[in-house]
C-alpha positions, 0 to 999 in steps of 0.5 A: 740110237736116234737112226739106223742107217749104218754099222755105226749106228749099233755101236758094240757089235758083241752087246748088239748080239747079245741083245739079239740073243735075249730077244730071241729068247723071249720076243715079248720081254719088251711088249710093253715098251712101245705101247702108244707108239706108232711105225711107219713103214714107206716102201719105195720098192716091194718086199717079202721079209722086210715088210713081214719082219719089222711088222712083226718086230714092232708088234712084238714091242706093242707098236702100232703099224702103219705101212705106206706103199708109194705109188700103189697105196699113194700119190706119185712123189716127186723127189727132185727140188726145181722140178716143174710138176706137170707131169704124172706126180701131184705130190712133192716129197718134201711136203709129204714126209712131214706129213708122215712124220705127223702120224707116227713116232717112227719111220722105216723107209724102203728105197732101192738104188735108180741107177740114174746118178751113181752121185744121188744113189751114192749121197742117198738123197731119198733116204737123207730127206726123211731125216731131214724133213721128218722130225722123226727117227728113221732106220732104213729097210733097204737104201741105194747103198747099204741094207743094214738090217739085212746085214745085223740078222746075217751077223746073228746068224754067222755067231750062231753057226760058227765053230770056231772065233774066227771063221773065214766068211766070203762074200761071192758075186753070182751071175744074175739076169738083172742089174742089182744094186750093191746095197746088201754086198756094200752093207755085208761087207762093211759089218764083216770089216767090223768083225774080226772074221778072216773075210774075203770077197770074190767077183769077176774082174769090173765087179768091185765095190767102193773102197769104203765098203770093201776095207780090209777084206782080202779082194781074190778075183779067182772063186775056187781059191777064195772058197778053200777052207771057207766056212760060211759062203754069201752069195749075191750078185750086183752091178758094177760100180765104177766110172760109167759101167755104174748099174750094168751087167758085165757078166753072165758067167754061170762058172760062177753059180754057187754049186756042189764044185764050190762047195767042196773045196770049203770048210763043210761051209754055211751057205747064205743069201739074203732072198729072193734069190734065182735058183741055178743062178745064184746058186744051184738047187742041190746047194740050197736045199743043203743041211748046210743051207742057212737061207731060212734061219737067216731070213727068220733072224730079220724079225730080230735084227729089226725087233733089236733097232726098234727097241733100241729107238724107241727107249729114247724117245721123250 
């Protein structure tokens, strides 16, 4: 595997997980496999579980860890070609990545959505100039669309809760005070669509993601019906998508916070989110704090979604 950017990219979803299994197993089996290699981890945007997780991942292979915060710990990037730089940005991305790549045999890149150009968010022009300019490969720990290995620990996570082959997992919109991206909606959706789960996603009508996310999933505008029988419940709010609501919030409808009513009508369901979340309005504290919550084993799964892509990128290295 050259770069991790989507589902694709891990190819056999059930070897992927078996893998994953392996590792979390015994962590260190491959301890030695990265020895003499370097990460670069370039955040973009902060973090808490993608900063610690795929730290740990690369330490537990024997990688050397380099983390670059941009904007804090380095110059301001400029990222737009024909800009003239007179401004408050002394470096040009496009000489700074290769510089990066020069250090490193990795990259990890971290970059949220701006909301500015729904078509540079959509094309992932940040994301797309490091595999370009780099000369390395590059797994990405959060884009503008997808965030891929959030969505690989989600997966690990549903086959190690499951009770039966093929649960019925749904995706919900909850209301949020901010403007979110779709990136962990968009990449859930597109590993569930590559399950043979029954998936489901509901959101309040002007909240639908782009097709080529969404799929096959069934679309129900109505949350009490989507959750019946359910058996795992994701959580997550975003922005709308289409034409020029792209990157605003419609709703605030707390009819929508995941709570004990919801709950109820499911299948004695898992509940899921990617953290952080906002208690009370993504979901309700009785929820969260549930037996059925799976927030923190999901959240531990990210060492080993990342431990998974790393080991896998590393084995083809010359």
């Amino acid at each position: 595997m050259r770069n991790f950017i989507t589902v694709k990219d891990i190819g056999n979803l059930k070897v992927a997980v078996a893998e994953a299994l392996e590792i979390k197993a015994d962590r260190y089996k491959y301890c030695e496999l990265g020895k003499n290699k370097t990460l670069m981890m370039v955040f973009f945007n902060s973090s808490l579980r993608t900063r610690l997780s795929t730290q740990k991942a690369a330490l537990n292979l024997g990688m050397n860890v380099i983390v670059l915060d941009i904007n804090q710990g380095a110059w301001k990037l400029e990222t737009e070609r024909g800009v003239i730089m007179d401004g408050d940005k002394p470096e040009h991305l496009l000489e700074a990545i290769p510089v990066m790549g020069s250090y490193c045999d990795v990259i990890g890149v971290r970059s949220f959505a701006r909301f500015e150009s729904k078509e540079d968010d959509y094309n992932e022009v940040i994301l797309n100039q490091f595999i370009k300019y780099s000369g390395r490969p590059v797994f990405s720990m959060e884009a503008a669309t997808r965030h891929p290995l959030q969505s690989f620990a989600d997966l690990i996570t549903i086959e190690e809760h499951k009770k039966k082959e093929r649960p019925k997992v749904v995706l919900t919109w909850a209301p949020h005070p901010k403007a979110l991206p779709q990136a962990v909606p968009n990449s859930f959706a597109e590993w569930m669509n590559a399950t043979d789960y029954e998936f489901v996603i509901t959101h309040p009508k002007g909240y639908e993601l782009a097709p080529e996310f969404t799929g096959n999933a069934k679309i129900e505008y109505d949350q009490m019906k989507a959750f019946e029988g359910a058996d795992f419940i994701y959580a997550k709010n975003w922005s709308a998508y289409s034409g020029e609501n792209y990157g605003k919030v419609l709703s605030m409808d707390r009819e929508w916070t995941v709570s004990e009513r919801q709950m109820a009508v499911t299948n004695n369901a898992h509940f899921m989110h990617c953290l952080p979340v906002r208690r009370n309005m993504i979901v309700t504290d009785d929820v969260i704090e549930s037996p059925q919550s799976l927030v923190i084993p999901e959240a531990a799964n990210r060492e080993i979604s990342a431990t998974v892509v790393l080991k896998r990128i590393i084995s083809e290295l010359k």
